[in-house]
N, C-alpha and C positions, 0 to 999 in steps of 0.2 A: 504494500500500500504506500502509493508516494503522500509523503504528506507535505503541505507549502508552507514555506515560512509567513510567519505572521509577525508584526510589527509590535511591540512591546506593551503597545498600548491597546492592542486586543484581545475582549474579555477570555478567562480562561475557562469559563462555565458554559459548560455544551445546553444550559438551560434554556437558553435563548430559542437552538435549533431543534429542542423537543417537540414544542405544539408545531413546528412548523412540520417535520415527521411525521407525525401525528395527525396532519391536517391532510399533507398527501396520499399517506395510506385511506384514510376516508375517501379522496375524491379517486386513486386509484380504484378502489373498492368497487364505488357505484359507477364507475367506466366499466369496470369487467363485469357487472352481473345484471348491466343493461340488458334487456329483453332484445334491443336493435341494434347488437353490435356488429360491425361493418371491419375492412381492413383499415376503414380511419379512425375508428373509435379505437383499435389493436395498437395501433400506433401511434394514439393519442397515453394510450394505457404503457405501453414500454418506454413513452419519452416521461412519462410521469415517473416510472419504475428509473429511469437515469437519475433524474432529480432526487428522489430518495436518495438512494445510494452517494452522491454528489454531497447531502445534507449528514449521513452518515460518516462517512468521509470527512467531513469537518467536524463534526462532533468525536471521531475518534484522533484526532489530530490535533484536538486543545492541549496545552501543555499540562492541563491537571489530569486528562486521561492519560498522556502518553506516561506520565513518572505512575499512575498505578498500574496500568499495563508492565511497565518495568517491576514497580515491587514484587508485581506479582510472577513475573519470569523469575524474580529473585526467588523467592519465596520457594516457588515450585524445585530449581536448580539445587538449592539448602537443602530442601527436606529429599532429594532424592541421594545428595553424596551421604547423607545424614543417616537414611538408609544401606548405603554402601557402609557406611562404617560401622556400624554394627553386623550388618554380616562376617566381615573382616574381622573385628571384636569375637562374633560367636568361632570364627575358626580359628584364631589366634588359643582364645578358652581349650576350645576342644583340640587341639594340638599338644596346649601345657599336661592338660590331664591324660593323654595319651605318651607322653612322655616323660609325665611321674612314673606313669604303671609301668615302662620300657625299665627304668632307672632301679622300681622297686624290684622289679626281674634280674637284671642284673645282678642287682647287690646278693638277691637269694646264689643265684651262677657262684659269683665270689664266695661268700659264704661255703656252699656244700665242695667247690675245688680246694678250700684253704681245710676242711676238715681232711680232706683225699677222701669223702663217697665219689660214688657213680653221678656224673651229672647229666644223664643223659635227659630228666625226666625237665629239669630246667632248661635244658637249650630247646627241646620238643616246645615248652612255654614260651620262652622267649621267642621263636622265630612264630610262633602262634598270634602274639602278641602285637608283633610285626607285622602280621601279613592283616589280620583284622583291624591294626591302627589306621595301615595304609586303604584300607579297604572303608572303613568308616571316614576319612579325611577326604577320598576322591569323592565319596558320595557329599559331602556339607559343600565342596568346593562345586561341584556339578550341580545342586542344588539352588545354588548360589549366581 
């Protein structure tokens, strides 16, 4: 939508070109549901439907719509990385906790090698532990 520069001293309140809106939608109105409408009355009806648009068009091109139009792109951009980073936050979470329980497996590894048992039953956990962290982290990240 181009919008044209306007000189400092005009009003920034789309109020003005409300009733005027408002006033053409009516005369459009009773142009289209004329009982004798004709290709001049059609064409009396779309040069009307210009003018709308034309009034709209300045009404969204005042300088107090254009800055909430803005806030409002603001608004929407925030709460969308806002939403990224809590996802990011839940897989950051769910990575820590997946690799306490990596660490706590370990230390059991450590533990039963430093007595000399069998540690066969710990490395079976450990690489278990692994393959289902890996497997719960691609699913938050794929979700995500």
């Amino acid at each position: 939508m181009a919008c044209h520069l306007r000189s400092a001293s005009a009003p920034s309140s789309p109020r003005s070109s409300k009733p005027q809106v408002e006033q053409q939608l009516q005369s459009l109105s009773a142009t289209i549901s004329s009982p004798s409408a004709t290709i001049d009355t059609t064409c009396e009806g779309l040069r009307k439907l210009a003018d709308i648009y034309s009034c709209i068009e300045e009404m969204m091109c005042t300088p107090s719509n254009q800055v909430s139009l803005w806030r409002t792109l603001q608004r929407v951009a925030v709460e969308a990385e806002l939403g990224r980073s809590l996802v990011v936050l839940d897989i950051c979470n769910a990575m820590q906790e997946t690799l306490m329980e990596l660490k706590m497996t370990v230390q059991e590894l450590l533990l039963v090698l430093k007595r000399g048992e069998d540690a066969t039953c710990q490395v079976k956990a450990y690489i278990r532990h692994l393959f289902t962290a890996r497997i719960h982290i691609l699913h938050l990240v794929e979700a995500n």
